[in-house]
N, CA, C and O of each residue as an XYZ file, in Angstrom:
692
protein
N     -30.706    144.942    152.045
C     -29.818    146.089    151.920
C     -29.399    146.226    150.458
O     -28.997    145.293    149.762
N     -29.550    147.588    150.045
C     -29.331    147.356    148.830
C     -27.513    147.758    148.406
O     -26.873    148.535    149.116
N     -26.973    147.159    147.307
C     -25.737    146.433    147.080
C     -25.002    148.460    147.092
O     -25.776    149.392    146.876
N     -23.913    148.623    147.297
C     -23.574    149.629    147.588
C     -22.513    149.715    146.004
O     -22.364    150.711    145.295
N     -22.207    149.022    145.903
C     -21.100    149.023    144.289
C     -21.726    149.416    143.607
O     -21.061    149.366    142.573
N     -23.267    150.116    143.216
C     -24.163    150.658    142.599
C     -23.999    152.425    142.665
O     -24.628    153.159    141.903
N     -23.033    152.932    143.726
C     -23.378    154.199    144.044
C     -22.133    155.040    143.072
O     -22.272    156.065    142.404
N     -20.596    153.981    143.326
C     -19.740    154.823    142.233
C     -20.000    155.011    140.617
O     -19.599    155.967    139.954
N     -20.823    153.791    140.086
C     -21.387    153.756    138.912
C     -22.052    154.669    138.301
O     -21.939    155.136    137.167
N     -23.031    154.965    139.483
C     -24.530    156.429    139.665
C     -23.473    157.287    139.477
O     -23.374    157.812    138.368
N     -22.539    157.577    140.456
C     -21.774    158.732    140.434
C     -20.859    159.128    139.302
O     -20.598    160.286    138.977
N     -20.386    157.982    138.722
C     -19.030    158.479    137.309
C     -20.212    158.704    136.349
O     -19.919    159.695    135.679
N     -21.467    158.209    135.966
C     -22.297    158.541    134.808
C     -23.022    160.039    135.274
O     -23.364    160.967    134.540
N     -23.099    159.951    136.378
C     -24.170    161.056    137.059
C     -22.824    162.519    136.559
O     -23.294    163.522    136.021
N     -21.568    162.465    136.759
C     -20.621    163.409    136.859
C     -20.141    163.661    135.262
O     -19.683    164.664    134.715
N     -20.435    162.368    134.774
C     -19.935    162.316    132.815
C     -21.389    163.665    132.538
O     -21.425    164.884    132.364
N     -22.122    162.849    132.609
C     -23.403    163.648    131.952
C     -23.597    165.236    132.757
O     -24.393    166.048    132.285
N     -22.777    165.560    134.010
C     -23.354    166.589    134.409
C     -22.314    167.943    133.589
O     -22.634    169.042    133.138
N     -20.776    167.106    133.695
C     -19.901    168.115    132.960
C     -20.342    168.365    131.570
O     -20.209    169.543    131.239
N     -20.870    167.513    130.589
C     -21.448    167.666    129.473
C     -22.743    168.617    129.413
O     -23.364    168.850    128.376
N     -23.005    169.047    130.478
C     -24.536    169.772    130.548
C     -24.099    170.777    131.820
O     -25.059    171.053    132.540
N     -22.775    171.393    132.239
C     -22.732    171.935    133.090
C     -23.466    173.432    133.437
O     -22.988    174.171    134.297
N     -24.814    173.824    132.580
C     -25.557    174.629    133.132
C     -26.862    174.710    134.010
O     -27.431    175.671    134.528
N     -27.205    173.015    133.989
C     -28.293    172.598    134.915
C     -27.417    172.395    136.273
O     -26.252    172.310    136.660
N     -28.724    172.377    136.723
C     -28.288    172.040    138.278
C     -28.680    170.935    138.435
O     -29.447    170.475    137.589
N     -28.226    170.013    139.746
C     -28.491    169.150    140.205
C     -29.675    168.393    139.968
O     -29.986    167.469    139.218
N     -30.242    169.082    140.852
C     -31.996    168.756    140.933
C     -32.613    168.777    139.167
O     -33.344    167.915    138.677
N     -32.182    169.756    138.602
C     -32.851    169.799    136.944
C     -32.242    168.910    136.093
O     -32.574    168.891    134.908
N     -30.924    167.755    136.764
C     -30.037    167.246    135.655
C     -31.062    165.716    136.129
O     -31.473    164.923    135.282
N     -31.293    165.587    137.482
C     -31.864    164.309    138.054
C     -33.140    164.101    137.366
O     -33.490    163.008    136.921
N     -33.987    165.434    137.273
C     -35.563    165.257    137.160
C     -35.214    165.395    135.116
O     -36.368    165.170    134.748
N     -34.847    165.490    134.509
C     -35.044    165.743    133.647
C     -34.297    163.950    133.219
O     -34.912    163.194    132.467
N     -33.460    163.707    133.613
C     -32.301    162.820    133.516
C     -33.877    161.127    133.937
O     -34.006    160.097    133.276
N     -34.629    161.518    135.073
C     -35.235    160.494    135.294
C     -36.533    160.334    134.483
O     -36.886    159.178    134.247
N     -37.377    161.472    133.971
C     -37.753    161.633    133.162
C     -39.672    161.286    133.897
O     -40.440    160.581    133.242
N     -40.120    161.928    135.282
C     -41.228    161.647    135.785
C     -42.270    161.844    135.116
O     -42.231    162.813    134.358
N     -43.426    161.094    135.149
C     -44.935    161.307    135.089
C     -45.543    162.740    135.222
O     -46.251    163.410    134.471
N     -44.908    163.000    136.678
C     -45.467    164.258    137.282
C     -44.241    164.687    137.802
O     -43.279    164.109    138.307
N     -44.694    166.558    137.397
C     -43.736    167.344    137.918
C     -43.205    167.172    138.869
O     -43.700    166.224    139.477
N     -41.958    167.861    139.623
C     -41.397    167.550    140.510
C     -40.669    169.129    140.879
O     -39.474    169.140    141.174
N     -41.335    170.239    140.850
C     -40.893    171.440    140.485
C     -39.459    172.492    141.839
O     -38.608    173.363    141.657
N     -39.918    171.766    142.962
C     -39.237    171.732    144.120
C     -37.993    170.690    144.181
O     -37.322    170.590    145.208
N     -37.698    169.842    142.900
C     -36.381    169.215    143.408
C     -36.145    170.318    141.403
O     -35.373    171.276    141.402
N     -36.592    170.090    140.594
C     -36.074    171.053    139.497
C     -35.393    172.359    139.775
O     -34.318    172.866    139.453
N     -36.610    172.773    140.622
C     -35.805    174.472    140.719
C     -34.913    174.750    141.613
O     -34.395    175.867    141.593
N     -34.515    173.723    142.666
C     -33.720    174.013    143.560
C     -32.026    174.418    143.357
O     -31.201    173.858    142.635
N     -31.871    175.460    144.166
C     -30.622    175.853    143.550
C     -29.058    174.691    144.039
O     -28.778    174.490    145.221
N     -28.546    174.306    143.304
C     -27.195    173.411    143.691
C     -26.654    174.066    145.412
O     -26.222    173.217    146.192
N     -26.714    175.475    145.864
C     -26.253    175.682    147.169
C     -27.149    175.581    148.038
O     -26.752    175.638    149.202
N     -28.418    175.427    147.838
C     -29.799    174.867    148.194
C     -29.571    173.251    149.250
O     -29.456    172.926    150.432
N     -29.611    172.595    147.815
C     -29.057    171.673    147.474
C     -28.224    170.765    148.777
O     -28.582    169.860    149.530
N     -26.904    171.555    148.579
C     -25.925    171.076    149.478
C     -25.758    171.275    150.992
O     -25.136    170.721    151.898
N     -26.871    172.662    150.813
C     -26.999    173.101    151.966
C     -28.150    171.755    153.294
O     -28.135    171.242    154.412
N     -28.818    171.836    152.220
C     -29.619    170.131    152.816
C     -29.338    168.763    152.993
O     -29.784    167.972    153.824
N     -28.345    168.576    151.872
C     -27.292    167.638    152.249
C     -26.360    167.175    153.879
O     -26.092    166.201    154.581
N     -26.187    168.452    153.802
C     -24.899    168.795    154.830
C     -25.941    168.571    156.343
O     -25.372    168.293    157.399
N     -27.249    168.703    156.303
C     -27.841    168.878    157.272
C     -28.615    167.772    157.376
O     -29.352    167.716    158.361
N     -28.626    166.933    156.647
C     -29.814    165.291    156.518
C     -28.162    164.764    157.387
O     -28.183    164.128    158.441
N     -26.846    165.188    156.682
C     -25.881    163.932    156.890
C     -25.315    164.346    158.730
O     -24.748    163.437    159.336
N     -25.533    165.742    159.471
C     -25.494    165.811    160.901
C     -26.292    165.382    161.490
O     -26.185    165.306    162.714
N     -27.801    164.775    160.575
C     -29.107    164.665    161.100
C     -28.275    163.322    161.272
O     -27.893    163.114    162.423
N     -27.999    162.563    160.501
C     -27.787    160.495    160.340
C     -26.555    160.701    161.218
O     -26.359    159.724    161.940
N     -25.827    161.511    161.341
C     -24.308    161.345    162.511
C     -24.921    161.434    163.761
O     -24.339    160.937    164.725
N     -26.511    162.247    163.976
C     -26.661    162.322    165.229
C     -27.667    160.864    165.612
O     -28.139    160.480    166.683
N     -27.707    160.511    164.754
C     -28.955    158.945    164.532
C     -27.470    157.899    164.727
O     -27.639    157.081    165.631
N     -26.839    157.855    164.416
C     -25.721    156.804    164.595
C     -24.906    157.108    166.214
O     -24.338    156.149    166.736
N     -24.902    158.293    166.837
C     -23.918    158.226    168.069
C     -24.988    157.435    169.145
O     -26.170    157.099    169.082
N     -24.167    157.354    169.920
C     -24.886    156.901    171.286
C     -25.108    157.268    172.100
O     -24.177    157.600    172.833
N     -26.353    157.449    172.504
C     -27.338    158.344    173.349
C     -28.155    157.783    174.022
O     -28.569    156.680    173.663
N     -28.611    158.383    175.175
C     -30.058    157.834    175.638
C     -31.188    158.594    175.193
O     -32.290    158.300    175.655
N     -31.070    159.611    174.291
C     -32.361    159.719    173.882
C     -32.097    159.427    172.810
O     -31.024    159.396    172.206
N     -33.864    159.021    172.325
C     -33.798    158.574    170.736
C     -34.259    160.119    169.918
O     -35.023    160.980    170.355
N     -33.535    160.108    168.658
C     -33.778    161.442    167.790
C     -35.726    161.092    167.733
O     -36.304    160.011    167.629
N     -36.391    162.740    167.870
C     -37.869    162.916    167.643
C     -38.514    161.423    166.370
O     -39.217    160.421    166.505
N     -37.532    162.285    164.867
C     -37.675    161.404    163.604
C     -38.017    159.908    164.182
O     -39.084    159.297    164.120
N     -36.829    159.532    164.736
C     -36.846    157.772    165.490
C     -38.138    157.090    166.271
O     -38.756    156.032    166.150
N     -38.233    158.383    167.236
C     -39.007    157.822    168.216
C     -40.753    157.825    167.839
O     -41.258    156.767    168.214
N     -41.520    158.552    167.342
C     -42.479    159.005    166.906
C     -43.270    158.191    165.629
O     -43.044    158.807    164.586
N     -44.032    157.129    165.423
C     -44.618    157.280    164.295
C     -44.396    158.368    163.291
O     -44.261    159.528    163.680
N     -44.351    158.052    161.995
C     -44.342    159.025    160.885
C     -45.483    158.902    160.275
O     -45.768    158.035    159.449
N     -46.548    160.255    160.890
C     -47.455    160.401    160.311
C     -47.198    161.026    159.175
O     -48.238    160.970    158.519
N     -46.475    161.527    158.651
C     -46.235    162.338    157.644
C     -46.082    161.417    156.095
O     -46.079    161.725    154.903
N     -45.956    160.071    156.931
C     -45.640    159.190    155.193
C     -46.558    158.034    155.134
O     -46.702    157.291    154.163
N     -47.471    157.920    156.852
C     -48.244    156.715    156.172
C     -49.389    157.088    155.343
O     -49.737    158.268    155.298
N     -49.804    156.481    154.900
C     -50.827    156.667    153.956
C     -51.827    156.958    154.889
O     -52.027    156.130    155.777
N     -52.972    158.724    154.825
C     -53.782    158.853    155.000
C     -54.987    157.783    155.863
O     -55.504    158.159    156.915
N     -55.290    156.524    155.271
C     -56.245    155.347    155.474
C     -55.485    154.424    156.400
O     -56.092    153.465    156.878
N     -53.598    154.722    156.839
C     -53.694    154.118    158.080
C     -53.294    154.528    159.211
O     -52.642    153.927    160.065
N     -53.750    155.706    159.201
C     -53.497    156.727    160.510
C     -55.024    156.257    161.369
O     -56.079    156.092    160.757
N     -54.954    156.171    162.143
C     -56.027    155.094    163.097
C     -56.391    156.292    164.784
O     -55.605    156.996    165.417
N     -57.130    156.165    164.885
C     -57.103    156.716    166.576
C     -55.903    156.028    167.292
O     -54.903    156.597    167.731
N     -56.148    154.883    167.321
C     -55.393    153.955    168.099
C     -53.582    154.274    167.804
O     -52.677    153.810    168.497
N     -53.467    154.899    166.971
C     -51.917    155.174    166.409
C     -52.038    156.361    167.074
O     -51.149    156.375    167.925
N     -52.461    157.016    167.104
C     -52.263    158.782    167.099
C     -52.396    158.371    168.141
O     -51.231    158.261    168.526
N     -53.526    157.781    169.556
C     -53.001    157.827    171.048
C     -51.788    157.457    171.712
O     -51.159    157.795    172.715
N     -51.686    156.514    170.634
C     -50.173    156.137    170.987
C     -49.126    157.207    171.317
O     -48.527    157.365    172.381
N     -49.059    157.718    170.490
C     -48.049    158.639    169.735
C     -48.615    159.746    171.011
O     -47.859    159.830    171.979
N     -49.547    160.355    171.036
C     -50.070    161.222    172.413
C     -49.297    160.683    173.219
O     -48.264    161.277    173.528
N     -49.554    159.609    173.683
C     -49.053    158.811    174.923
C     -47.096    159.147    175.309
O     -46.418    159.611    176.226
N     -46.912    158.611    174.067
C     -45.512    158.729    174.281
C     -44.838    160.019    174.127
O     -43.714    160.343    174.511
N     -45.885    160.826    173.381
C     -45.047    162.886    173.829
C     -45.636    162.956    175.424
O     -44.836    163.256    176.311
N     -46.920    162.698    175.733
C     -46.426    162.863    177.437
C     -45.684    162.507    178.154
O     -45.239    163.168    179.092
N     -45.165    160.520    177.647
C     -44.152    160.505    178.703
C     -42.832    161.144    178.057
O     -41.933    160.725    178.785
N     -42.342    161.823    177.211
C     -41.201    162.379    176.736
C     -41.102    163.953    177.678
O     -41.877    164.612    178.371
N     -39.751    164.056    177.249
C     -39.902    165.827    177.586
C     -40.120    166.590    176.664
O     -40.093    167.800    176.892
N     -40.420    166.060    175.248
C     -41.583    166.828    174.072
C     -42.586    167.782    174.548
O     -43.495    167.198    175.137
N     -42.770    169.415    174.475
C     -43.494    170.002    175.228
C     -44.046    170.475    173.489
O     -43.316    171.266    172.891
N     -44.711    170.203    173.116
C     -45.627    170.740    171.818
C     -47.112    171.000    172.352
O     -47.598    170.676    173.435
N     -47.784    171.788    171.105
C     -48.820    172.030    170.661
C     -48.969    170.968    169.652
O     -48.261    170.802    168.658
N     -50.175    170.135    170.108
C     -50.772    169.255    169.468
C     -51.560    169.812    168.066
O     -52.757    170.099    168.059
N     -50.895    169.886    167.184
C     -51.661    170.051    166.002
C     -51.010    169.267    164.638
O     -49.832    168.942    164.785
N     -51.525    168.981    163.547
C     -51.641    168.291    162.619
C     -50.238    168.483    161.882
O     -49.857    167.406    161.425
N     -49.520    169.340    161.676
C     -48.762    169.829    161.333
C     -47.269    169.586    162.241
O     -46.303    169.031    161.718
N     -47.250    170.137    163.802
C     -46.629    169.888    164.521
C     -46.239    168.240    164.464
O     -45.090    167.796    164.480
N     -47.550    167.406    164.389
C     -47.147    166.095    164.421
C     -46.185    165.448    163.378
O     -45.512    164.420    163.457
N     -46.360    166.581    162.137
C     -45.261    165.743    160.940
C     -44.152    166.121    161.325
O     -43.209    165.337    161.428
N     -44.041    167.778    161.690
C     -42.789    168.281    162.264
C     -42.028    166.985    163.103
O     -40.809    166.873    162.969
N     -42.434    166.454    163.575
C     -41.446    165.487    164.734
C     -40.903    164.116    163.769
O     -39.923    163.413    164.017
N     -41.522    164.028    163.017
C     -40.793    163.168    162.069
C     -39.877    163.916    160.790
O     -39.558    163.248    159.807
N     -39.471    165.464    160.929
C     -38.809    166.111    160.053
C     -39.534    166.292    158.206
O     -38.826    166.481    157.216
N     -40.680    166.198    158.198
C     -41.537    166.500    157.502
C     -41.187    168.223    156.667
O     -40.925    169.234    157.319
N     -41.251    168.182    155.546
C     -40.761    169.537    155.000
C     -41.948    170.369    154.896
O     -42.575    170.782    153.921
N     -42.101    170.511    156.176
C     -44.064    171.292    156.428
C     -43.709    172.878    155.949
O     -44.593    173.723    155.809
N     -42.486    173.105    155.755
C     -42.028    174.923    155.142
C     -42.399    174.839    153.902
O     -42.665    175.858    153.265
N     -42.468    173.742    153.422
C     -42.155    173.663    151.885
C     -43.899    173.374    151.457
O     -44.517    172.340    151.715
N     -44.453    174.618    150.735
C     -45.860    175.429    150.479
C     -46.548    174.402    149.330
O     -47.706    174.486    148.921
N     -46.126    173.990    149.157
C     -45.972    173.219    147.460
C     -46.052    171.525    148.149
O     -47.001    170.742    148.209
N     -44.891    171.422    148.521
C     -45.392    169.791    149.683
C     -46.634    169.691    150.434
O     -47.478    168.816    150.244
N     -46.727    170.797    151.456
C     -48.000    170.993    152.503
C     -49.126    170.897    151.718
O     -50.036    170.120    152.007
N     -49.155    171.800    150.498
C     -50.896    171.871    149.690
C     -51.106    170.281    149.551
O     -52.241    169.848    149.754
N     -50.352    169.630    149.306
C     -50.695    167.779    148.719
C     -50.648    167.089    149.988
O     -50.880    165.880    149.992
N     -50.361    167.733    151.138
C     -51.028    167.092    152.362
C     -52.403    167.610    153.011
O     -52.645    167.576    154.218
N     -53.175    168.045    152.117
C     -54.615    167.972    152.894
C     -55.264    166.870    152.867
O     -56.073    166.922    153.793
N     -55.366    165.805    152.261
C     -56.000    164.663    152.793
C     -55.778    164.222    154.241
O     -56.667    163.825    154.994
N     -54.254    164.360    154.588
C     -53.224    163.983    155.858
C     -53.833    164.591    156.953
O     -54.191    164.026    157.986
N     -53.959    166.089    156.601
C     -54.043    167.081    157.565
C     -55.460    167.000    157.929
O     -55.870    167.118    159.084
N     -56.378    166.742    156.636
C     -57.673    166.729    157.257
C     -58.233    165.176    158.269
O     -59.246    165.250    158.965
N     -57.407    163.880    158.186
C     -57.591    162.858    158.658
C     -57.068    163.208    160.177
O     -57.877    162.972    161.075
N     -55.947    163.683    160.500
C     -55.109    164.048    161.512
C     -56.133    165.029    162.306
O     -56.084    165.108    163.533
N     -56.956    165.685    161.621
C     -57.634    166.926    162.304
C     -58.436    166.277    163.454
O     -58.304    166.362    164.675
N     -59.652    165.337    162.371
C     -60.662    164.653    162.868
C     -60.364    163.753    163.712
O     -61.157    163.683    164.651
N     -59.212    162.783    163.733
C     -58.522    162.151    164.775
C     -57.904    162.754    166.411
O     -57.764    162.041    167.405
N     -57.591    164.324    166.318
C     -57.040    164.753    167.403
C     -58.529    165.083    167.926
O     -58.704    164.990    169.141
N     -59.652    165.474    167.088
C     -60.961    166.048    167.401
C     -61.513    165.256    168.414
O     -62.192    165.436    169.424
N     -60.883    164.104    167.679
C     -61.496    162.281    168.534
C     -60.971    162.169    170.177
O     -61.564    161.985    171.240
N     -59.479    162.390    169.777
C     -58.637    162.348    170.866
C     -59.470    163.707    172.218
O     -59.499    163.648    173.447
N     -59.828    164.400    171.595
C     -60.515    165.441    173.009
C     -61.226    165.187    173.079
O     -61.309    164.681    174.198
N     -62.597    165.081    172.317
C     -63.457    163.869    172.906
C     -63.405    163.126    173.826
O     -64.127    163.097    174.823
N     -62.268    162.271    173.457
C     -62.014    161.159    174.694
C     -61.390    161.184    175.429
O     -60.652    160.277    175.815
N     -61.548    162.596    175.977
C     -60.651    163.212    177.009
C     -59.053    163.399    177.046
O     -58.446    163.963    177.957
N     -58.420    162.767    175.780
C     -56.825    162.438    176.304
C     -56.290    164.055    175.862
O     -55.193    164.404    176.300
N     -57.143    165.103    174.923
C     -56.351    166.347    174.527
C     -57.628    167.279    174.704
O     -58.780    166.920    174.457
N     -57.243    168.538    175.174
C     -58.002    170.066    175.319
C     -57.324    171.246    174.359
O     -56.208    171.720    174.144
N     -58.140    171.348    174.097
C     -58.484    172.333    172.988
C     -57.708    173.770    173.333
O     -58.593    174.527    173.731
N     -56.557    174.389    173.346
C     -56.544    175.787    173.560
C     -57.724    176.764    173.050
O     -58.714    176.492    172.371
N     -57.351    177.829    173.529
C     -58.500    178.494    173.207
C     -57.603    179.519    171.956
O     -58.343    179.589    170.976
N     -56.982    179.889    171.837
C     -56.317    180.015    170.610
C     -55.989    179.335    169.599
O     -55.527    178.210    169.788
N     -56.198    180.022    167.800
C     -55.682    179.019    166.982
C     -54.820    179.651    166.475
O     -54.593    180.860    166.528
N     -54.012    178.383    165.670
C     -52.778    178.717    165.074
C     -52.789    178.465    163.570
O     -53.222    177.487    162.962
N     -52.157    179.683    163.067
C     -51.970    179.670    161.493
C     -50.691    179.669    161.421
O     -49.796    180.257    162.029
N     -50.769    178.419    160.029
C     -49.239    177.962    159.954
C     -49.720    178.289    158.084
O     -50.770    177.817    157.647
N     -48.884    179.037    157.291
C     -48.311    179.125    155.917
C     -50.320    179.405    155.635
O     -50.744    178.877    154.607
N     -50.977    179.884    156.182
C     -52.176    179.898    155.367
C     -52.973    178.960    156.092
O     -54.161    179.223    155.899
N     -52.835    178.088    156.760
C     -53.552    176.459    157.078
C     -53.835    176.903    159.117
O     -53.269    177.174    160.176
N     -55.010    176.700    158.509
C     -55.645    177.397    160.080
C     -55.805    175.991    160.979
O     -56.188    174.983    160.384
N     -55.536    175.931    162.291
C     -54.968    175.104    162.873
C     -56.016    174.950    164.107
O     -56.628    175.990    164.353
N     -56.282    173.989    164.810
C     -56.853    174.027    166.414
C     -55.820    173.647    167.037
O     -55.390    172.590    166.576
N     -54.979    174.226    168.259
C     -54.455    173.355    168.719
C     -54.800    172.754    170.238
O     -55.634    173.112    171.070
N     -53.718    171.596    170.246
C     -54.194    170.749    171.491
C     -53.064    170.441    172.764
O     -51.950    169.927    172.662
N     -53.461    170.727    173.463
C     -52.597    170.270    175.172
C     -53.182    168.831    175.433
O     -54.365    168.595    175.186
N     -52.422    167.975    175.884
C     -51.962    167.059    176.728
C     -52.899    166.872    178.149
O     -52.600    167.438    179.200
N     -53.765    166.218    178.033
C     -53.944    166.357    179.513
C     -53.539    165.460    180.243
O     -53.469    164.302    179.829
N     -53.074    165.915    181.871
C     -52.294    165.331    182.569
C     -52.983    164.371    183.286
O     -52.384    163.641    184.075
């Protein structure tokens, strides 16, 4: 766990340097302030009410992860395909993960996209999604696998999500 007496420190230097520069925003005081390799143009340009507005909604997301429930939040319950690395997304993971949206009351369309959705994946965000085609194309060929082997059927409709043409898949019972 990392030591928490680290966060007022971040915060009185983070608040010295922001009043001294009070025409950046947040996101442009951090990325400029950390000084990356590679752009980061989606936390730069974001506007401070942006910003807070996502804040306010990660911190109802962790109040609803801390009460006590019998169901577990999607994020919780689900593998996060959305962050393992491409090379260890496996058949054997993804049936899993099949397995356990059937026994859930999860009623989705099986598609590549949908699957990050359940781990809260910022699949809106056009600029994130383009740097997940390796993801999306591993995820494709894997659900392809999964009907194959009988566990998913193919609708006969596809779905376009932001540009990114989709197959999707049902559950079979």
């Amino acid at each position: 766990m990392r030591d928490k007496n680290r966060i007022p420190k971040i915060l009185k230097e983070l608040e010295r340097i922001w009043k001294s520069n009070p025409d950046f925003r947040l996101g442009q005081l951090i990325v400029v302030g950390a000084n990356p390799k590679e752009h980061y143009p989606e936390i730069f340009y974001i506007e401070d009410e942006d910003l807070l507005d996502r804040l306010l909604k990660f911190d109802k997301r962790a109040k609803l992860d801390n009460e006590e429930s019998k169901t577990v939040l999607d994020w919780k319950r689900f593998p996060n395909v959305s962050r393992l690395n491409p090379k260890e997304l496996t058949i054997e993971l993804l049936e899993k993960l099949i397995i356990e949206l059937k026994n859930s009351d999860k009623k989705i369309v099986i598609t590549p996209i949908n699957l990050m959705k359940l781990n809260g994946a910022p699949v809106s965000d056009q600029t994130w999604l383009l740097n997940q085609k390796p993801r999306i194309k591993k995820l494709k060929k894997l659900l392809f696998e999964l009907k194959e082997n009988g566990l998913l059927k193919e609708r006969k409709s596809k779905q376009d999500f932001l540009g990114i043409k989709e197959v999707g898949y049902d559950i079979v019972e």
